[in-house]
N, C-alpha and C positions, 0 to 999 in steps of 0.2 A: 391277313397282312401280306403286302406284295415284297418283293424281295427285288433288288438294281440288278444287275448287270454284273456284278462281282457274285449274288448272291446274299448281300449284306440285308437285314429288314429295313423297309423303304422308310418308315417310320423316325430310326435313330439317326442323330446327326455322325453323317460316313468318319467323317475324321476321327471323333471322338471314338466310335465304334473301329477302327482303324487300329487307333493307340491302345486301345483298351487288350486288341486282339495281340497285338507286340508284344505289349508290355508282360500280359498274363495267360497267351495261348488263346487257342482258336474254341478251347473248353469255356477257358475262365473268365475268360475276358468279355465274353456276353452277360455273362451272370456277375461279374462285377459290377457293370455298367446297368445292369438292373440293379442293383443294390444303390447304385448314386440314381437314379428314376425313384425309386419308392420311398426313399431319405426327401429329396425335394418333393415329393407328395406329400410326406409326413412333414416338414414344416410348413408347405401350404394350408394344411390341416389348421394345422399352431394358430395359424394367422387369421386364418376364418374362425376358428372359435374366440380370439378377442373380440369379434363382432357381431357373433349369432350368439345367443346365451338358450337358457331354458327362460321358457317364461314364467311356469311358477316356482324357480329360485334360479335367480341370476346367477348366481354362486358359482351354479351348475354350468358347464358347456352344453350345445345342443344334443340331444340324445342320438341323433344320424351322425353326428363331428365321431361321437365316439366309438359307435360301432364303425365304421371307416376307419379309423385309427389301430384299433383292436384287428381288425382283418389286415392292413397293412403290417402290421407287427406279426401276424403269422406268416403272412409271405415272406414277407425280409427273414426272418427265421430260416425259412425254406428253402431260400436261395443261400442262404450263409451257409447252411448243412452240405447243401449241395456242392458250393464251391469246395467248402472244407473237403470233403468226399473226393471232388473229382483234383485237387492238390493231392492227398495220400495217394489216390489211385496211380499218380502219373510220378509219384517219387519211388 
């Protein structure tokens, strides 16, 4: 990943990644803004499994949907630890 001219990741949209940095520090505010990225990945999730099913029990979401979901759910995990962490760290 390439990083601008401020040194921001060339990747995130700068404003939001701007505000985020304001709003919750130069720590926090990255790993917030990842927490709103893998939240809108887990509802993209959501929405692709109304349309891929399993195919021997519909019932079922697709078996890839959920493991993606499950590894999303440990990162988000992992940045939440972290934020929390680096919040005590810096009170």
């Amino acid at each position: 990943m390439t990083n601008d001219s401020k040194g921001r990741p060339a990747l995130f949209d700068t404003d939001k990644y701007d505000d985020y940095c304001f709003q919750y520090g130069q720590v926090r505010g990255p790993l917030a803004l990842a927490i709103d990225h893998l939240v809108d990945c887990q509802v993209l999730l959501g929405q692709l499994d109304v349309y891929y099913r399993h195919i021997g029990d519909p019932a079922q979401g697709a078996p890839d949907i959920a493991t993606l979901r499950q590894h999303l759910e440990i990162i988000k995990s992992l940045v939440k630890q972290t934020l929390q962490q680096a919040a005590r760290d810096q009170a």
